[in-house]
C-alpha angles and dihedrals in degrees: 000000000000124000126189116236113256121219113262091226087049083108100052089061102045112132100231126205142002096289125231124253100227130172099225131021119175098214101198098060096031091239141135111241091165136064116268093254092212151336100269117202094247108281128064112182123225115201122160106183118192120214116205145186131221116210086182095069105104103018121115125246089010116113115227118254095030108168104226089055097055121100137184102233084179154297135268104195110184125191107200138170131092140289116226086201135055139193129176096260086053090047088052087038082055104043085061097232134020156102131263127228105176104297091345122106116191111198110232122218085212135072116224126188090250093066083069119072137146121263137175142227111203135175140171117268140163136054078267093079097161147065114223110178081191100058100019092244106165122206111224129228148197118211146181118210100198095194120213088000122182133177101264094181101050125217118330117168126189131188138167145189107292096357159110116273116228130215109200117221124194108171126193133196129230142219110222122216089227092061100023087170097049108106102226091234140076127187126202129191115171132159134165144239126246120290103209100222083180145037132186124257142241115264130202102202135156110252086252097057112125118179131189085215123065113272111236088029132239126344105204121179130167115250094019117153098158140013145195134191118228120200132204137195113186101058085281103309087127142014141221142192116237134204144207106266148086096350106014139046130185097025095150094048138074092266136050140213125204112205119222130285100047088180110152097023097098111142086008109157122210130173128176118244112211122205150199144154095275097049148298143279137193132211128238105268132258124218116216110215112191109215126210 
């Protein structure tokens, strides 16, 4: 049996997680600014389903489905599964219009501008999975903006014998009047690069030192799928890539070897480079000193 190869960064892009349903996300700091709006029972669906018109369709000598006369007349994006909780001010969100009065809910017959309101599907995404206030690591993140959105399928509760009760949840977003271009939806798909926790460190050795262990010891990053040293001669006015061979080993992982004889590298400089998807980031240098 065959297999495709899969990417050696597959794993840094991978969406992770059922994702959370929350009332407010600020994008460009990855954080939550709402409330979660409920305890979902591991899955929310995401759908945005153009409509169009072709203005191709009866006309003679014209094929159907021509490109340049197709048009997107809008969009209609759901987010749909089932909450596992519910609150009085879910109960009225998923009723689709109403007023509260303590635990009561009373149905309305109107729509008002208050029964549509923005909410956000988010979920973790990127090799960076985590948030570290001490080294700046970043987790990533993948999220829906579902603009103007109001419950479409109304309340349906299910329970069972010994169970959980669910509360079903089909959003839809809406066009405003205020902003009729403006396509009810936003996507968001942002990762990091690398945050370097380690560098190596500077090493006073006799030309002749050899080590099973790498010389300036370990680089570790967060975030890191791949790595390169990077070596300078003239105290880090310039870089250069190195390479395995005849002097060094283990120049594309988090720790390298230098090969005896080091002779001539006195006052050499080298730093690791870590790498992902999303960027690079390079590590503090490390000065080499021969000794005798």
């Amino acid at each position: 049996m065959e297999y495709t190869k899969v990417s050696p960064n597959a794993f840094e892009t991978l969406q992770l997680n059922a994702g959370i349903v929350v009332s407010g996300f600020d994008p460009d700091d990855g954080s939550i600014t709402g409330s979660i709006i409920g305890v979902t029972s591991g899955g929310v669906t995401f759908n945005a389903n153009p409509t169009y018109v072709d203005f191709g369709d009866g006309l003679d000598n014209v094929p159907g489905s021509t490109w340049q006369l197709k048009r997107i007349t809008g969009y209609d994006p759901a987010l749909s599964g089932t909450f596992r909780t519910v609150t009085p001010s879910l109960a009225k969100k998923l009723s689709g219009s109403g007023a509260i009065d303590s635990a009561k809910i009373t149905p309305s017959g109107q729509l008002v501008a208050a029964d549509f309101s923005d909410i956000w599907l988010v979920g973790d995404y990127s090799a960076v999975n985590k948030t570290d206030d001490d080294t700046g690591a970043t987790a990533g993140f993948c999220a829906v903006h579902l603009l103007n959105a109001f419950s479409a399928s109304g309340f349906q509760w299910k329970s069972s014998d010994e169970d959980k009760g669910e509360y079903a949840f089909d959003f839809h977003g809406h066009y405003s009047m205020a902003t009729i271009s403006l396509v009810p939806f936003e996507l968001y798909v942002k990762g990091y690069a690398p945050v370097i926790v380690t560098s190596p460190h500077d090493e006073a050795v006799s030309p002749d030192y050899s080590t099973p262990t790498p010389t300036f010891g370990m680089a570790v990053a967060i975030g890191a799928s791949a790595w390169q040293w990077q070596v300078s001669t003239n105290n880090g006015s310039t870089w250069s890539n190195i390479s395995d061979g005849a002097e060094y080993a283990g120049t594309t992982t988090d720790g390298l070897y230098l090969i005896a004889p080091l002779t001539g590298k006195n006052g050499y400089k080298y730093r690791a480079v870590a790498f992902n998807s999303f960027g690079s980031a390079t590590s503090d240098a490390a000065t080499l000193e021969l000794k005798g």
